[in-house]
mmCIF file of the N, C-alpha and C atoms, coordinates in Angstrom:
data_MODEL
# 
_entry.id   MODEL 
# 
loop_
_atom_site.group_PDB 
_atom_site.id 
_atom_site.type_symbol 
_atom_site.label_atom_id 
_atom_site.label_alt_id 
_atom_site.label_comp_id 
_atom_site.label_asym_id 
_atom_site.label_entity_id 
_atom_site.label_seq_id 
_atom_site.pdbx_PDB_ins_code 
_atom_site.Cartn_x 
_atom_site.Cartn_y 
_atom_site.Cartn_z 
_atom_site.occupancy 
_atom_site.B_iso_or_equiv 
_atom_site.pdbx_formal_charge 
_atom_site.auth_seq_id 
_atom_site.auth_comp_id 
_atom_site.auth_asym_id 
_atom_site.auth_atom_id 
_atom_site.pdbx_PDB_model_num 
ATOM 1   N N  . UNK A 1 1  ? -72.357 -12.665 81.299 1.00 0.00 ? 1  UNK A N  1 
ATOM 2   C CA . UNK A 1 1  ? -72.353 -13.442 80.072 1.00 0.00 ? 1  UNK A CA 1 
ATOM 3   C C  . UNK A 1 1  ? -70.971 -14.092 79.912 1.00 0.00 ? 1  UNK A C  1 
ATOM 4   N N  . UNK A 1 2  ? -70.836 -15.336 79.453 1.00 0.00 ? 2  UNK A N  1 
ATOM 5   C CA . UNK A 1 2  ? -69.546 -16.090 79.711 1.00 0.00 ? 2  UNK A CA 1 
ATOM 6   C C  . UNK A 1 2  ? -69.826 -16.472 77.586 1.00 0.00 ? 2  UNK A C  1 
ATOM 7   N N  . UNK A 1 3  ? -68.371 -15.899 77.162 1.00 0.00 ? 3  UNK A N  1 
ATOM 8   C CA . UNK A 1 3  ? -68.358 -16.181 75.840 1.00 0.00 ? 3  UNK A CA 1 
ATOM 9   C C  . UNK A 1 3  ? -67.374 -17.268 75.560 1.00 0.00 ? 3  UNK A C  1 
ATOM 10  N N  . UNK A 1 4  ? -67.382 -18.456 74.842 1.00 0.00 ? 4  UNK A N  1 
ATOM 11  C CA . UNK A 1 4  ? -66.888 -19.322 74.083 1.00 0.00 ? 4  UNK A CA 1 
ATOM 12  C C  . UNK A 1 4  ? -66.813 -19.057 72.572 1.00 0.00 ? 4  UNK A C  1 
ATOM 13  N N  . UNK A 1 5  ? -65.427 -19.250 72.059 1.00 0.00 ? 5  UNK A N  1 
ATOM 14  C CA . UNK A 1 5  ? -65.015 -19.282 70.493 1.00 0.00 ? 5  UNK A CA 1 
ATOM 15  C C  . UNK A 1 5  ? -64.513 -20.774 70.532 1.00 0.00 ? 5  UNK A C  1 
ATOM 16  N N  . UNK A 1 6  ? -64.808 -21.254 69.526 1.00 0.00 ? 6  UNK A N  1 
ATOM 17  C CA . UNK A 1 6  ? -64.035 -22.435 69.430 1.00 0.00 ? 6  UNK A CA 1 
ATOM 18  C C  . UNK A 1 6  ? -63.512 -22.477 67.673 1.00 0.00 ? 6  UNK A C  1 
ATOM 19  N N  . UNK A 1 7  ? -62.658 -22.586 67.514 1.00 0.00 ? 7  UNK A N  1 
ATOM 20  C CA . UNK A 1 7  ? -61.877 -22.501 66.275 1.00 0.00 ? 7  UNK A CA 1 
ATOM 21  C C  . UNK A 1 7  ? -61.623 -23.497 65.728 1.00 0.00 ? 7  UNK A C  1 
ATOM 22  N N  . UNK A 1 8  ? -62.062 -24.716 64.721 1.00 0.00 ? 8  UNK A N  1 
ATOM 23  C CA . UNK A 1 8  ? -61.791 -25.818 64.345 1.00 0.00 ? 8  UNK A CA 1 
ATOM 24  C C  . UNK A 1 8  ? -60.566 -26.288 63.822 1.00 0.00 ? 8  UNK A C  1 
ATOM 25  N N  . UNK A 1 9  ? -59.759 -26.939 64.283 1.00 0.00 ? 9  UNK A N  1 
ATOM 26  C CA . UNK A 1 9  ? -58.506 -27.006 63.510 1.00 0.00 ? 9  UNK A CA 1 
ATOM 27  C C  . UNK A 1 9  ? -58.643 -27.572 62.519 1.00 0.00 ? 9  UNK A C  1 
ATOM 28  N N  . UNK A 1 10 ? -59.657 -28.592 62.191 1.00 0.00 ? 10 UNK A N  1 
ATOM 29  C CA . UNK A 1 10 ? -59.466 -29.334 61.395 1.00 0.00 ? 10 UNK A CA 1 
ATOM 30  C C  . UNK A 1 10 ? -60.165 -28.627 59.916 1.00 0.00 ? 10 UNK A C  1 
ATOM 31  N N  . UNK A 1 11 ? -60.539 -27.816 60.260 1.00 0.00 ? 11 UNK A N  1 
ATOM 32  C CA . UNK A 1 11 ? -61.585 -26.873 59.323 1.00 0.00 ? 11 UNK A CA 1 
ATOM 33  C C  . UNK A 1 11 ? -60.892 -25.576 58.559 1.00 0.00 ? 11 UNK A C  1 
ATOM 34  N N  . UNK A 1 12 ? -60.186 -24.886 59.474 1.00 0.00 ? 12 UNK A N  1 
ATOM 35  C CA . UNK A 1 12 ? -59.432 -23.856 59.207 1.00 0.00 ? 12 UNK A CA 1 
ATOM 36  C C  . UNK A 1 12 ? -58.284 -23.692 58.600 1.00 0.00 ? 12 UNK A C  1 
ATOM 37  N N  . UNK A 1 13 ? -58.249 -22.894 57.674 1.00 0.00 ? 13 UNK A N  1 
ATOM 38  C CA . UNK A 1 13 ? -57.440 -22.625 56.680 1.00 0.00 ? 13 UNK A CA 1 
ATOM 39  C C  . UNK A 1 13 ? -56.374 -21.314 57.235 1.00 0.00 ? 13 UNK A C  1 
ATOM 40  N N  . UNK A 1 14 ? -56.191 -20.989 58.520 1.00 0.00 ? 14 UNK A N  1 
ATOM 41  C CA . UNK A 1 14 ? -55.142 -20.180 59.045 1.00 0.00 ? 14 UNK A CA 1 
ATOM 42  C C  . UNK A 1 14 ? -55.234 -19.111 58.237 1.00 0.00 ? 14 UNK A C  1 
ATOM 43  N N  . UNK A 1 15 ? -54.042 -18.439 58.543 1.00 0.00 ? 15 UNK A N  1 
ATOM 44  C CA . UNK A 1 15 ? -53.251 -17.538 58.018 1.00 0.00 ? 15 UNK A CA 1 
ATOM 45  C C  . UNK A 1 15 ? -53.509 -17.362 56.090 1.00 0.00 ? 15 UNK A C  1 
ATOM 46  N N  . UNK A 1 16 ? -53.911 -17.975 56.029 1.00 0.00 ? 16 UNK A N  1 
ATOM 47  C CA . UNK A 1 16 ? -53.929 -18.588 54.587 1.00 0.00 ? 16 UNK A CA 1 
ATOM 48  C C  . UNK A 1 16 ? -55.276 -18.002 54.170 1.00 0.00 ? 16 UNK A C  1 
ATOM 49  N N  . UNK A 1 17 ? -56.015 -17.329 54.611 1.00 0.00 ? 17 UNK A N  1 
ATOM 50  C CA . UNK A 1 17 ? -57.593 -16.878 55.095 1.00 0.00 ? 17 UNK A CA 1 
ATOM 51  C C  . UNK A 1 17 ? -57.792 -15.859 55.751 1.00 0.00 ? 17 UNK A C  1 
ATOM 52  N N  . UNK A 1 18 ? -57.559 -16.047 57.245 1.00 0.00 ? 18 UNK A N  1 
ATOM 53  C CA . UNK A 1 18 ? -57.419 -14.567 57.776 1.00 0.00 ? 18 UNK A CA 1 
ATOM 54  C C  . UNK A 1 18 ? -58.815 -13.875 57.907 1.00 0.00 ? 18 UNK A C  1 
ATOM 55  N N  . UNK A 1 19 ? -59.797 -14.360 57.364 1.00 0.00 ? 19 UNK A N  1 
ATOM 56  C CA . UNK A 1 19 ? -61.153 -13.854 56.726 1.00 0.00 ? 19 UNK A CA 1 
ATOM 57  C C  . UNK A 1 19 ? -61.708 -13.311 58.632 1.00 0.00 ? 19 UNK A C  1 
ATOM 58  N N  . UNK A 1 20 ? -61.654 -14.180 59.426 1.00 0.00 ? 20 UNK A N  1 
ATOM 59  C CA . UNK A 1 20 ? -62.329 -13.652 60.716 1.00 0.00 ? 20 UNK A CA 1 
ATOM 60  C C  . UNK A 1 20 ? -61.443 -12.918 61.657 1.00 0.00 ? 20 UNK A C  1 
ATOM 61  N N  . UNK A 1 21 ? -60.188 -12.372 61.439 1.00 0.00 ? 21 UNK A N  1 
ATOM 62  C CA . UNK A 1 21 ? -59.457 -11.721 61.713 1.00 0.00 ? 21 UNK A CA 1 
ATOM 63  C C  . UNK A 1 21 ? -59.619 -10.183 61.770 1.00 0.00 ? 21 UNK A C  1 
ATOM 64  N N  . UNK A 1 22 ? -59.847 -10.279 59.838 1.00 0.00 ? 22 UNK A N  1 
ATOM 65  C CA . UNK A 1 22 ? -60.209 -9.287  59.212 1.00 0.00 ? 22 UNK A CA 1 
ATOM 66  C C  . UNK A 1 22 ? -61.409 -8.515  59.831 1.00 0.00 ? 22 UNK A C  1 
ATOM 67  N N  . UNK A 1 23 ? -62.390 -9.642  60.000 1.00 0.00 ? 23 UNK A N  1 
ATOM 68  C CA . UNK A 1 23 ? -63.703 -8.789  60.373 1.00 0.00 ? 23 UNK A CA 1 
ATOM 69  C C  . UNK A 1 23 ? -64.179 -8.296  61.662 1.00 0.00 ? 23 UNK A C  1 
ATOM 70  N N  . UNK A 1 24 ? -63.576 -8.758  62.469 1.00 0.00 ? 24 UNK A N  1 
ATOM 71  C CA . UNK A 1 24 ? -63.666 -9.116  63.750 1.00 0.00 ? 24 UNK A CA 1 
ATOM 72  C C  . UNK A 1 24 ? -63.197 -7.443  64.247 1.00 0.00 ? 24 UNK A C  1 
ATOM 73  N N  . UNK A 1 25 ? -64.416 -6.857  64.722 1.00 0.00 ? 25 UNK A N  1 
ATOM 74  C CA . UNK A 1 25 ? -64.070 -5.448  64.627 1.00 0.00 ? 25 UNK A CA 1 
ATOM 75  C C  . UNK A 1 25 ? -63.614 -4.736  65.587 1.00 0.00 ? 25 UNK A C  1 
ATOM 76  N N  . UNK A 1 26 ? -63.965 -6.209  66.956 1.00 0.00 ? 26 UNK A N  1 
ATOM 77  C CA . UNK A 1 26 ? -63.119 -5.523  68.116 1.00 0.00 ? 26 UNK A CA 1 
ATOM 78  C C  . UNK A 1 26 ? -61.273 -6.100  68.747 1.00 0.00 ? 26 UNK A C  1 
ATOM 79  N N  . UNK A 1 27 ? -60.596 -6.620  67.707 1.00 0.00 ? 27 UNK A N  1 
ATOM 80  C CA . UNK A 1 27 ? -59.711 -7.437  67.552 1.00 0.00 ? 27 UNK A CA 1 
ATOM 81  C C  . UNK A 1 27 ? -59.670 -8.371  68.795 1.00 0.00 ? 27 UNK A C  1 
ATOM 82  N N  . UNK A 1 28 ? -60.699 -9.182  68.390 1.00 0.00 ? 28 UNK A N  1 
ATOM 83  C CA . UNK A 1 28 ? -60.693 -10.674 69.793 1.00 0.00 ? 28 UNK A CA 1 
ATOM 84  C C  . UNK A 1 28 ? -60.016 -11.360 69.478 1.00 0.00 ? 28 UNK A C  1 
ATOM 85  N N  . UNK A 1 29 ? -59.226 -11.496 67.536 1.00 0.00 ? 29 UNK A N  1 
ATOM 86  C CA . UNK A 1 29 ? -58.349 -12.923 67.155 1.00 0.00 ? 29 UNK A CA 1 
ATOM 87  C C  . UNK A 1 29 ? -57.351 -12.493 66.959 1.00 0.00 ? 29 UNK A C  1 
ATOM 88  N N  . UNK A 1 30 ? -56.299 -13.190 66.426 1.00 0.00 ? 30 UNK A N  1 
ATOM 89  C CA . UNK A 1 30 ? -55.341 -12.874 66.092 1.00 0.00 ? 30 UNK A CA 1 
ATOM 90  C C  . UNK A 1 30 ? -54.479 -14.413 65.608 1.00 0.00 ? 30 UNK A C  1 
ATOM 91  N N  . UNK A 1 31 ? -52.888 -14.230 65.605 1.00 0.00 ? 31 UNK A N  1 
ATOM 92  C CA . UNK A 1 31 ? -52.585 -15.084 64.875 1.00 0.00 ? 31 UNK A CA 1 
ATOM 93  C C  . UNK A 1 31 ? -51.293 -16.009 65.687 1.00 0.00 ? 31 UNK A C  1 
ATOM 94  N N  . UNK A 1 32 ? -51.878 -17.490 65.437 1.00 0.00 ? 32 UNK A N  1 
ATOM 95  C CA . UNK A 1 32 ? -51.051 -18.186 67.172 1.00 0.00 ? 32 UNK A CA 1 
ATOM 96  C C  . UNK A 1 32 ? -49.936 -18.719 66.180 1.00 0.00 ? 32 UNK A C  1 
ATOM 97  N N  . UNK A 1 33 ? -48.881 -19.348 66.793 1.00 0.00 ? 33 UNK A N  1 
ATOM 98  C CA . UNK A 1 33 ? -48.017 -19.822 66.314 1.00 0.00 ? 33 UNK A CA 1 
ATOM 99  C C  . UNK A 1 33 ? -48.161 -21.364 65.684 1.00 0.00 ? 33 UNK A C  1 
ATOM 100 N N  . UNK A 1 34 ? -49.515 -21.526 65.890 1.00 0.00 ? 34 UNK A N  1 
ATOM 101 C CA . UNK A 1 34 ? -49.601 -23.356 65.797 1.00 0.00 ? 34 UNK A CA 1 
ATOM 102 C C  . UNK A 1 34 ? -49.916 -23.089 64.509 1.00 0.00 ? 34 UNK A C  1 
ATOM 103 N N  . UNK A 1 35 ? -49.533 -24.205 63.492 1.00 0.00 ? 35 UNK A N  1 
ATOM 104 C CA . UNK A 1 35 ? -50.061 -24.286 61.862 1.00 0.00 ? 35 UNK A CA 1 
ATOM 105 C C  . UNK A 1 35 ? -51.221 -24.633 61.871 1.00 0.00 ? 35 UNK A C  1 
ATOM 106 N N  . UNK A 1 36 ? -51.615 -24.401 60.772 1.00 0.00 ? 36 UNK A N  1 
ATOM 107 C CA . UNK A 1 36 ? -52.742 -24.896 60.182 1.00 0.00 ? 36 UNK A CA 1 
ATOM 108 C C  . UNK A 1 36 ? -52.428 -26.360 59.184 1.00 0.00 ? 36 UNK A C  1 
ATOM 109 N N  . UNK A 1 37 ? -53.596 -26.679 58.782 1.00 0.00 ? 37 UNK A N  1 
ATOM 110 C CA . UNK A 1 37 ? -53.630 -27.829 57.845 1.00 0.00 ? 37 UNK A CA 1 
ATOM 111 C C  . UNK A 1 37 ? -53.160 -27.633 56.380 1.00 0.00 ? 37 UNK A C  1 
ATOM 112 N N  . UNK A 1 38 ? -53.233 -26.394 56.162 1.00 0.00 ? 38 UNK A N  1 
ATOM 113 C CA . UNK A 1 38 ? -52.726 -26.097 54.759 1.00 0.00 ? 38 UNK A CA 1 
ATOM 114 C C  . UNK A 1 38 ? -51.366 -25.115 55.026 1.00 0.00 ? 38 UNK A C  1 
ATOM 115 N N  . UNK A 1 39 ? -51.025 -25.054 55.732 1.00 0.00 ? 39 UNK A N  1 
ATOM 116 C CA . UNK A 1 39 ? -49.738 -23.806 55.863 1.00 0.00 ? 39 UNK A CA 1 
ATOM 117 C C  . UNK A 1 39 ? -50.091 -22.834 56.725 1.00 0.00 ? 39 UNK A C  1 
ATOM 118 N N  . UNK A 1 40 ? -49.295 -22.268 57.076 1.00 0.00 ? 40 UNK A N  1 
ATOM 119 C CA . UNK A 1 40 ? -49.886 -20.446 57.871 1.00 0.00 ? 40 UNK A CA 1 
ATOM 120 C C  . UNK A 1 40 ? -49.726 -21.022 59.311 1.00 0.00 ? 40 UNK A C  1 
ATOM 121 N N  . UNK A 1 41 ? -50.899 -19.879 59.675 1.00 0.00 ? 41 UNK A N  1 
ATOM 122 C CA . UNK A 1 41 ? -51.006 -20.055 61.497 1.00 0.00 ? 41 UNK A CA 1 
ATOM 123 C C  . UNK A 1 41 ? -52.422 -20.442 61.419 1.00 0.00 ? 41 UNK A C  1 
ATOM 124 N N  . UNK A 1 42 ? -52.679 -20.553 62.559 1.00 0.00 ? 42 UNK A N  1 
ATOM 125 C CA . UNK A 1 42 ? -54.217 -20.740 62.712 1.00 0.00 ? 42 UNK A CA 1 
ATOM 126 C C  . UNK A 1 42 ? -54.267 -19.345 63.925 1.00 0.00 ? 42 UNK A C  1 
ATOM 127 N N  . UNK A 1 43 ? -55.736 -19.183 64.005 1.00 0.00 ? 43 UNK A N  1 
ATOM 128 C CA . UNK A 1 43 ? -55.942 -18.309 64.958 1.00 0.00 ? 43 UNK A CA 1 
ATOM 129 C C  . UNK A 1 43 ? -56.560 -18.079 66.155 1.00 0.00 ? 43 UNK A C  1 
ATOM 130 N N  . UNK A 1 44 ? -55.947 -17.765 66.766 1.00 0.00 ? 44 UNK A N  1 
ATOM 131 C CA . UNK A 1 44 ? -56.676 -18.002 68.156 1.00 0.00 ? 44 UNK A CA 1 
ATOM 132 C C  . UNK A 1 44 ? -57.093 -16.219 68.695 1.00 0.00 ? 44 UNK A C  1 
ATOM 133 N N  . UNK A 1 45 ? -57.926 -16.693 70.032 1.00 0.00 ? 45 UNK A N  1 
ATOM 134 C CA . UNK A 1 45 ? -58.446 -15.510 70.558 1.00 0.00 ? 45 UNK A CA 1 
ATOM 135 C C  . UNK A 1 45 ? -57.286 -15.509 71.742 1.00 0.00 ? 45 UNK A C  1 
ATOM 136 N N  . UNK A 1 46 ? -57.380 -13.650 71.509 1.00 0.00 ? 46 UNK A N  1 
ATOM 137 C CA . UNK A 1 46 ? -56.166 -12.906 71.822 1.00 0.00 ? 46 UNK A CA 1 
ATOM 138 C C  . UNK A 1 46 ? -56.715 -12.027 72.977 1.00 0.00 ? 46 UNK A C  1 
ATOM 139 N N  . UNK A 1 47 ? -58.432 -11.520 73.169 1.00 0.00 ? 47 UNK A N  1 
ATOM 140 C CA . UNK A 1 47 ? -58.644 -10.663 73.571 1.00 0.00 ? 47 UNK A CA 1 
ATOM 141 C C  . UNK A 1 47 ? -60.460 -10.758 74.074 1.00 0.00 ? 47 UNK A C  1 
ATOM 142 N N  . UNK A 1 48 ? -60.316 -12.104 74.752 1.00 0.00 ? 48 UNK A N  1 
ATOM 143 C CA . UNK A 1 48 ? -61.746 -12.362 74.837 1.00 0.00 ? 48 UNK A CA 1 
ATOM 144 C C  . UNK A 1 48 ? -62.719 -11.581 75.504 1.00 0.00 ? 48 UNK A C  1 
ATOM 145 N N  . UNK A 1 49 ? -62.306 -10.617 76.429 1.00 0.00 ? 49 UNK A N  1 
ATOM 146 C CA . UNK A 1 49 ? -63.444 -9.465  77.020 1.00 0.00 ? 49 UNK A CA 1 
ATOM 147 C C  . UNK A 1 49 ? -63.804 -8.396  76.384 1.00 0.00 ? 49 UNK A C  1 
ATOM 148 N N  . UNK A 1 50 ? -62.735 -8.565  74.762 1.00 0.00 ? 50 UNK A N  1 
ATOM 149 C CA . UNK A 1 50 ? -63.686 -7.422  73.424 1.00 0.00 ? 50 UNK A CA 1 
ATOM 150 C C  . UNK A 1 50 ? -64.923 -8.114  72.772 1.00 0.00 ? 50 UNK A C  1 
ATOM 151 N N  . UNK A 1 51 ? -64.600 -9.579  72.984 1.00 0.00 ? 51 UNK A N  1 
ATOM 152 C CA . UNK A 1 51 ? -66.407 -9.999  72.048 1.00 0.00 ? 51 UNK A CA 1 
ATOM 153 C C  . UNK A 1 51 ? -67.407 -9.523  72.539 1.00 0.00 ? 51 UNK A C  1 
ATOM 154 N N  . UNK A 1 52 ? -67.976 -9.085  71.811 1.00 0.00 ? 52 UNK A N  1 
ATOM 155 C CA . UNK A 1 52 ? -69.425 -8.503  71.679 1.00 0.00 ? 52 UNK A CA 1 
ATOM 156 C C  . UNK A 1 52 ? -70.517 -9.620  71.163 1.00 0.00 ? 52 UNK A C  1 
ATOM 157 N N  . UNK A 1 53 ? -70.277 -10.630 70.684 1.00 0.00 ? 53 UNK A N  1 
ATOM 158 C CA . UNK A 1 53 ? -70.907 -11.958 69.776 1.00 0.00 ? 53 UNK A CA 1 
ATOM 159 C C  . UNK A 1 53 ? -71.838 -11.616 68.921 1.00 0.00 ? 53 UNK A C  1 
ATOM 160 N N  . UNK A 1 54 ? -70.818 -10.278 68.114 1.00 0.00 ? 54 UNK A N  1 
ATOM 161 C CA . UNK A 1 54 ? -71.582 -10.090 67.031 1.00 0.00 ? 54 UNK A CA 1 
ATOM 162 C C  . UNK A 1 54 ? -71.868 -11.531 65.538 1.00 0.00 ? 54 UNK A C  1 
ATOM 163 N N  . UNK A 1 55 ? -70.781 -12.208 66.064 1.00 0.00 ? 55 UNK A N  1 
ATOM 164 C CA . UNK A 1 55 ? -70.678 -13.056 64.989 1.00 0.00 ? 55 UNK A CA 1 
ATOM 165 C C  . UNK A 1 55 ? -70.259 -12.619 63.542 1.00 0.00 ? 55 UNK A C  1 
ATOM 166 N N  . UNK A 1 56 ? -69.450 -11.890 63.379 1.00 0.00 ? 56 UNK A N  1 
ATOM 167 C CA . UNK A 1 56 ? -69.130 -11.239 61.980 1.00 0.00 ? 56 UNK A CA 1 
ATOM 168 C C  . UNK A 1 56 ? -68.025 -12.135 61.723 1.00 0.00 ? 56 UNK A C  1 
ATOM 169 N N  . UNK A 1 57 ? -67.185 -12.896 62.878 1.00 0.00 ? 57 UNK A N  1 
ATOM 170 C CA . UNK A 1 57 ? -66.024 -13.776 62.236 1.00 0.00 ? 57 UNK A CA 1 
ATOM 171 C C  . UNK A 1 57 ? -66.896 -15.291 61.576 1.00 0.00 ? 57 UNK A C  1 
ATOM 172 N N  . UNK A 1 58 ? -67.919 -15.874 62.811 1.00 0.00 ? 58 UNK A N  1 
ATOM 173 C CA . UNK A 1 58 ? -68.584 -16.944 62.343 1.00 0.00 ? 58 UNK A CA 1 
ATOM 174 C C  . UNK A 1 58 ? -68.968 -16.482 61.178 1.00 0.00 ? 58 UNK A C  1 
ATOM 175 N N  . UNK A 1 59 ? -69.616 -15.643 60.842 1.00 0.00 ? 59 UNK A N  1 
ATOM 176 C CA . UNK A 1 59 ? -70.623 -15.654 59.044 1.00 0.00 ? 59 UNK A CA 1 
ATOM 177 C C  . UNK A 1 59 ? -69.304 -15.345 57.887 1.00 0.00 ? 59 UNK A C  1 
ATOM 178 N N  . UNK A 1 60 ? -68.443 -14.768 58.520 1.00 0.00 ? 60 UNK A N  1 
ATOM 179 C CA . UNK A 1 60 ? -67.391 -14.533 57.025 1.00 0.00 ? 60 UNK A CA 1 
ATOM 180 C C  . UNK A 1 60 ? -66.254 -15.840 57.072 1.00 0.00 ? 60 UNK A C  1 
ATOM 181 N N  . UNK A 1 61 ? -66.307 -16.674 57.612 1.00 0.00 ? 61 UNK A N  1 
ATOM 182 C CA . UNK A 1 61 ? -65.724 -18.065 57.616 1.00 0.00 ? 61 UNK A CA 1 
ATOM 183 C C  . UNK A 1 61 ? -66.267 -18.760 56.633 1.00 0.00 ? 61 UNK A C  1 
ATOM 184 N N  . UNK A 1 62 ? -64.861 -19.278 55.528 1.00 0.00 ? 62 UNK A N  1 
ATOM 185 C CA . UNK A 1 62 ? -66.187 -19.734 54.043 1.00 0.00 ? 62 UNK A CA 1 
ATOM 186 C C  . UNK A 1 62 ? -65.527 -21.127 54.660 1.00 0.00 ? 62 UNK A C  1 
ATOM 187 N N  . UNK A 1 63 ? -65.060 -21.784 55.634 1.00 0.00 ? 63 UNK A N  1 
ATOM 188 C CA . UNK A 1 63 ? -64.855 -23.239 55.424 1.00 0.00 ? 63 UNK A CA 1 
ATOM 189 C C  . UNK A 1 63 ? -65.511 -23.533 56.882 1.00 0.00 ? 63 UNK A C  1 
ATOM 190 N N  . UNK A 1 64 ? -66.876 -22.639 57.141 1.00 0.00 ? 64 UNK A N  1 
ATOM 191 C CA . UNK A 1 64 ? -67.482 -22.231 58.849 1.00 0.00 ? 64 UNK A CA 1 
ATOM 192 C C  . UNK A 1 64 ? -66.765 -23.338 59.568 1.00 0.00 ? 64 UNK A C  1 
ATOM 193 N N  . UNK A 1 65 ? -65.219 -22.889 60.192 1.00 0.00 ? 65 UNK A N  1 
ATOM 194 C CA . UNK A 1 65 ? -64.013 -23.203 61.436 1.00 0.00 ? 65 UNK A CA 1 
ATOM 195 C C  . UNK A 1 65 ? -64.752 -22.391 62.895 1.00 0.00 ? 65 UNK A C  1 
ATOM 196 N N  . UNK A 1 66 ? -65.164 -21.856 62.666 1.00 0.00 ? 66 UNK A N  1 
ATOM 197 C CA . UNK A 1 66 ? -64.918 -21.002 64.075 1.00 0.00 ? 66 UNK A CA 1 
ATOM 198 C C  . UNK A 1 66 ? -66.590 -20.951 64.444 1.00 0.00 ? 66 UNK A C  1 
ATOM 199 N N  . UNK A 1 67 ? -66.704 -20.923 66.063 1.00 0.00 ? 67 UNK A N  1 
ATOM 200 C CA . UNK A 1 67 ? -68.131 -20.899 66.555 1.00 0.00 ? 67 UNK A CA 1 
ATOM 201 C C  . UNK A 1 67 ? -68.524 -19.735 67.518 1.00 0.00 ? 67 UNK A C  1 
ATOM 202 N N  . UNK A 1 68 ? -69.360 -19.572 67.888 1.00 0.00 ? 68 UNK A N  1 
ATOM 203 C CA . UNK A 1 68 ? -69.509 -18.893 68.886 1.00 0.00 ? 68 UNK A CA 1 
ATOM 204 C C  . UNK A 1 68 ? -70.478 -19.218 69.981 1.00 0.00 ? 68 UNK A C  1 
ATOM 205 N N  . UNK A 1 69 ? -70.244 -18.938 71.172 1.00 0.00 ? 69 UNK A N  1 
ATOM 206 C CA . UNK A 1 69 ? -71.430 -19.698 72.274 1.00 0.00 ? 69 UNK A CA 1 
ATOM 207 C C  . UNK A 1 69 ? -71.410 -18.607 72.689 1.00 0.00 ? 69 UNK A C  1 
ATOM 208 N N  . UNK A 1 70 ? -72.825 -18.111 73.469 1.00 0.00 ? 70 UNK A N  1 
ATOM 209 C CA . UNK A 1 70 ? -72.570 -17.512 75.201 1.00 0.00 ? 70 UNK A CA 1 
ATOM 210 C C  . UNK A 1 70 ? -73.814 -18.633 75.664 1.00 0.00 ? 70 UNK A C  1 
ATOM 211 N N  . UNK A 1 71 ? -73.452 -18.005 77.259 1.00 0.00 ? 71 UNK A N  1 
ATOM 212 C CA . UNK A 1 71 ? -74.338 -18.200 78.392 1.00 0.00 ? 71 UNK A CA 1 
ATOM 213 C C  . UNK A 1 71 ? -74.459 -16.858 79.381 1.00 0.00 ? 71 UNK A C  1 
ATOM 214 N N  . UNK A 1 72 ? -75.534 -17.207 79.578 1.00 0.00 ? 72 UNK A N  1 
ATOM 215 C CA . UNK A 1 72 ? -75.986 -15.743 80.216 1.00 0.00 ? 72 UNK A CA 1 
ATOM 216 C C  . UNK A 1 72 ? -75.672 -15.924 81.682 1.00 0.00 ? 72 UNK A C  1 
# 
């Protein structure tokens, strides 16, 4: 299974939010040095062979930034 996150910059509210960070239960994100559009960091994946694609970061995203793909 080959997993894709894609994190919208233009969507995401960084550091400032944090919301899929938070939930993300096998810590796949974390926090990059690039800003966001409103202040903060934005976040990137830190640890991509912990996703599981439960999707708990996609559904708790209230400005839905972040995606998730696989392929089998």
């Amino acid at each position: 299974m080959v997993v894709k996150i894609i994190i919208s910059e233009k969507n995401c509210a960084g550091s400032e939010c944090s919301l899929c960070i938070y939930y993300c239960p096998h810590e796949v994100l974390g926090i990059s040095e690039q800003p966001s559009r409103i202040g903060g960091n934005l976040p990137e994946v830190i640890d991509l062979d912990n996703c599981t694609v439960c999707r708990l970061c996609e559904i708790h995203c209230p400005e839905m930034a972040i995606s998730i793909y696989k392929e089998e």
